[in-house]
N, C-alpha and C positions, 0 to 999 in steps of 0.2 A: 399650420400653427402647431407647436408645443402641446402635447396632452399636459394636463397640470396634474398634479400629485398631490393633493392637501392633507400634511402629513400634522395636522394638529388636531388634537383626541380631544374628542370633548369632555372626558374626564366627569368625576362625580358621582351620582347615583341618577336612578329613574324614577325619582320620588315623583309625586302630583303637587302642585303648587298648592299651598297652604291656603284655607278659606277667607285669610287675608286678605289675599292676594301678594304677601311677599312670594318674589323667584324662587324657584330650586337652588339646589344647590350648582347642579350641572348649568342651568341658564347664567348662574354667578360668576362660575370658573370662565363660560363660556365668554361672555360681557367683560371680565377681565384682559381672555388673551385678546381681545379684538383691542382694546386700549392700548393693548403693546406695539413698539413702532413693528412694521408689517418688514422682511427681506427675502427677496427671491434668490433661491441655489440652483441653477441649472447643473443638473448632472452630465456628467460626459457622454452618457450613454440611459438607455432605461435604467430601470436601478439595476444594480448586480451587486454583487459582493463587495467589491473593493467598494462601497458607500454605505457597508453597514453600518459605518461607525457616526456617520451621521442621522442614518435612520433608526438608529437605534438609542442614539443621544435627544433627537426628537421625542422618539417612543416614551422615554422614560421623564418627559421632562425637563432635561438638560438646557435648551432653547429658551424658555420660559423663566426657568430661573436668571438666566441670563437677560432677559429685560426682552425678548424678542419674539416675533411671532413669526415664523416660517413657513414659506412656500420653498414645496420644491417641484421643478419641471423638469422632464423629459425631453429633449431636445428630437427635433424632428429626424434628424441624424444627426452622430456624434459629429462630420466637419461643418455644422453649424454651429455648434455648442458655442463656442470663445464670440462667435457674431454675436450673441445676445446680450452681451454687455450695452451694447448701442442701442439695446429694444427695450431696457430699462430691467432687467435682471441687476441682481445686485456683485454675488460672486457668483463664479463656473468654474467647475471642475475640469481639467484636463491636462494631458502630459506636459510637462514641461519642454519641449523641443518642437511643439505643437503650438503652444504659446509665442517662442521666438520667433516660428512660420507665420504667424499670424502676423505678428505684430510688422515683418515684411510686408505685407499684404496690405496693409494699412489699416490692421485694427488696432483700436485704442486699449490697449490692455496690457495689466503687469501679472503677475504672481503674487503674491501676498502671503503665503504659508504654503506647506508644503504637507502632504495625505500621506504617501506612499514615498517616502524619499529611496528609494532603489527602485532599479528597474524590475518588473516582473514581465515585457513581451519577451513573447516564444513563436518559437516553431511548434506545431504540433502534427501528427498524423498519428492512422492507425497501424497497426501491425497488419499484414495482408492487405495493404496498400501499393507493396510495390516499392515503396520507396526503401530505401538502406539511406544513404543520404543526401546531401544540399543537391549534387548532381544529378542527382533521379527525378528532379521536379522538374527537367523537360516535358515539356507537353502536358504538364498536370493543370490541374485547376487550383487554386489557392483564394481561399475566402478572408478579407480584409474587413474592419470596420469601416474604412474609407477614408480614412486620414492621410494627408500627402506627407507627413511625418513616416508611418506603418510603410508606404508606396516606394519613398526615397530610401529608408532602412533597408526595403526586401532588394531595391537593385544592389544595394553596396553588396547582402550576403552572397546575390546571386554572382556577383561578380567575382566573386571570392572565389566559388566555385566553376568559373568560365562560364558563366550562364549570364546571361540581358533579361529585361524584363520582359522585353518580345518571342522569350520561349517559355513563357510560361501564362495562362490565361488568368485575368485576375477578377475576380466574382466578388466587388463588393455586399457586404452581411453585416449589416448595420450593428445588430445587438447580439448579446452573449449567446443567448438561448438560441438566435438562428446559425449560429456559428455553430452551436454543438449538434443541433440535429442536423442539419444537411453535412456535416461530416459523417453524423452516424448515419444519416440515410445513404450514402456517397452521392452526394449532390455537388460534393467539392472533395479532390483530396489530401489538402492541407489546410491546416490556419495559419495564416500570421499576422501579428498585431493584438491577438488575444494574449490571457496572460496564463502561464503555470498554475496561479495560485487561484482562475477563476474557470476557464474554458477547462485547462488541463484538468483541475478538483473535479469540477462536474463530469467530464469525462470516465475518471477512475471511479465517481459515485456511481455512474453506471455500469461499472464493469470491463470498461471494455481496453483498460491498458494501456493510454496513450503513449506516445515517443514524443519526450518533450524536448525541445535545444532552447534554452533560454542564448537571447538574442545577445545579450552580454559573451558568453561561449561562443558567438558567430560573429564574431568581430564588433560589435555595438559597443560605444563605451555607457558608461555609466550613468544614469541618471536618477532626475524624480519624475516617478510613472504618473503621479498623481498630485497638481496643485490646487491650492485655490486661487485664480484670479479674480481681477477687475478691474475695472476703469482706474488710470491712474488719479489720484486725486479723491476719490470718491469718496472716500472714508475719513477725509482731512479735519473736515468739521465738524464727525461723530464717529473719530477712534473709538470709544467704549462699544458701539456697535461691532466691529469688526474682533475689538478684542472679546468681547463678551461670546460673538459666534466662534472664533477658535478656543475657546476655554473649553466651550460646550461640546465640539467636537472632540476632541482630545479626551474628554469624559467619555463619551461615545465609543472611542477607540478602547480606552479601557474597560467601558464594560465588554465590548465584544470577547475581550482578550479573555475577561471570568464567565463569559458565558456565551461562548460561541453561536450554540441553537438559539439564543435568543436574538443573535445578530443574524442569524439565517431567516429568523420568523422574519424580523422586520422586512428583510427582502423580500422574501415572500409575497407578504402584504401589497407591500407598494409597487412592486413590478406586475400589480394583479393576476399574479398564478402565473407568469409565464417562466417562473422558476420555478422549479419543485422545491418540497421541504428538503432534499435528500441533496440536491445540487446548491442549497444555499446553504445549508450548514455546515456541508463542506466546505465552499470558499468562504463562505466566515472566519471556521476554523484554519482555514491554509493562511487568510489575510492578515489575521488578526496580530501574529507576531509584527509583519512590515508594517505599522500603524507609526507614523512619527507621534513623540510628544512633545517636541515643541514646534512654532511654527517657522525656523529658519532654516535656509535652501542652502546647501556647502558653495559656496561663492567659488573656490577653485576646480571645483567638481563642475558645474555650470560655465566657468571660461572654457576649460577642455573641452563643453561639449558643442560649446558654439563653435571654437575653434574647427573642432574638426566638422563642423556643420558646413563652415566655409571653404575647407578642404573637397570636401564631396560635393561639391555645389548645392549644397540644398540652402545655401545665405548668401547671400550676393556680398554682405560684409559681414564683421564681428561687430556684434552688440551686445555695449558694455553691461555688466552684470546690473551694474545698476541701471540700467533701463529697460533690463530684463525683468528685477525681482525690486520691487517698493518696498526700500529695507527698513526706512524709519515706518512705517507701519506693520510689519511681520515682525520685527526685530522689538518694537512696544509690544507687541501682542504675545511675543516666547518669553517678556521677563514677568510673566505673571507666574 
């Protein structure tokens, strides 16, 4: 099962209830957000970087004013995440070309807005690795989050370079922080499917210099690293829900933008320490620029990528944009 995240502050002070017996002020505020309709965010991943902008839109409140009360969950691993739509999660985060796999697969799920509209997967190693480049990852080890999205992308690179998947060992590593220490421990010696601006960032906050190839530079085309889906339909007969959670994220992104360490704290926080200050404030800070502000998906950008989705076999067909991304509700929700 999903560790849950309850990123709602009980806000107020610690005062003692009045000889009254009227509430605090905290029991007040508290008594409030429970009256707000409840919605679950399944993260892609434990929290990391790339979700400062919603834990930090939380942090500050942003949720709340938007009429909402949020749960956010950790998915047991990221290629469960898009499953929970089915388990009564409300939206889930994750790549967009992960969504279209899925949505093969027989889940019931669109896109809805878009986090990260560029790609940020990469290649990563260290220096004194051994590797120079794509060709040198014979016999290596390569750690994955475990998405069949990240698995189908590394054979196209590898092909690029005369390389199959079968010369190279693949070690899926669920979450950020275990990608970056068993690289540093050499328990693997590459990543792929991590990203520049979160595995990479931590990396240099520790010193240690990584070699990044962003996936886009290794033949990948273009995409959004990071959406929000959901059940199609889900949101038909309480659009100001869904509009009200992308307002509030979008706030989120901008405040990270003015104040990076405070989008790194939020990390922090919620990934309980398994990020450091030093590695979160750095991919805050690296993330904070690629933050979309509104929530629509480049509809031509997204045919190319299904196209060539069905080119490298990873779609059995092209599926049309609109069955991809639920535009009358993203497209309500970016003309606020």
């Amino acid at each position: 099962m999903a560790v849950v995240f309850l990123l709602i502050g009980c806000g107020g002070s610690d005062d003692e209830a009045t000889g009254d017996g009227q509430s605090t002020v905290a029991e007040q505020q508290e008594k409030s957000e429970k009256d707000l309709p409840q919605l679950q965010l399944t993260l892609e991943s434990r929290a990391n970087p790339e979700d400062s902008s919603v834990l930090l839109g939380d942090r500050l409140g942003y949720f709340a004013d938007a009429g909402l009360n949020i749960y956010v969950l950790g998915p047991v691993a990221p290629s469960r995440a898009l499953s929970y739509v089915d388990q009564g999660t409300d939206i889930v985060m994750a790549p967009l070309p992960q969504v279209a796999m899925a949505q093969e697969e027989g889940v019931s799920v669109v896109a809805v807005g878009t986090v990260i509209p560029e790609a940020t997967m990469s290649m990563i190693w260290l220096p004194g690795s051994g590797i120079e480049t794509i060709a040198d990852l014979k016999g290596k080890t390569i750690g994955t989050p475990g998405l069949s999205f990240h698995e189908e992308a590394l054979r196209v690179i590898l092909e690029k370079a005369g390389l199959k998947l079968s010369d190279v060992k693949l070690s899926e590593v669920a979450y950020t922080d275990d990608l970056v220490s068993k690289l540093e421990r050499g328990g693997i010696d590459a990543i792929f499917g991590g990203s520049w601006n979160v595995e990479g960032a931590a990396l240099e906050a520790k010193g240690l210099k990584p070699v990044v190839s962003k996936a886009t530079d290794l033949g990948i085309p273009g995409f959004d690293e990071l959406v929000f889906a959901a059940k199609p339909g889900h949101f038909a007969k309480k659009p100001e829900q869904l509009e009200g959670f992308l307002e509030a994220a979008y706030r989120g992104a901008t405040a990270v933008k003015e104040d990076p360490a405070a989008g790194g704290r939020a990390v922090v926080d919620k990934s309980l320490e398994f990020v450091s200050p030093r590695e979160g404030e750095a991919g805050a800070k690296a993330t904070a620029p690629l933050y979309a502000e509104t929530a629509t998906i480049d509809r031509q950008r997204a045919a190319k990528l299904i196209g060539w989705m069905v080119e490298e076999g990873m779609l059995e067909r092209k599926i049309p944009v609109s069955q991809l991304v639920d535009e009358s509700e993203a497209n309500g929700a970016s003309k606020r």
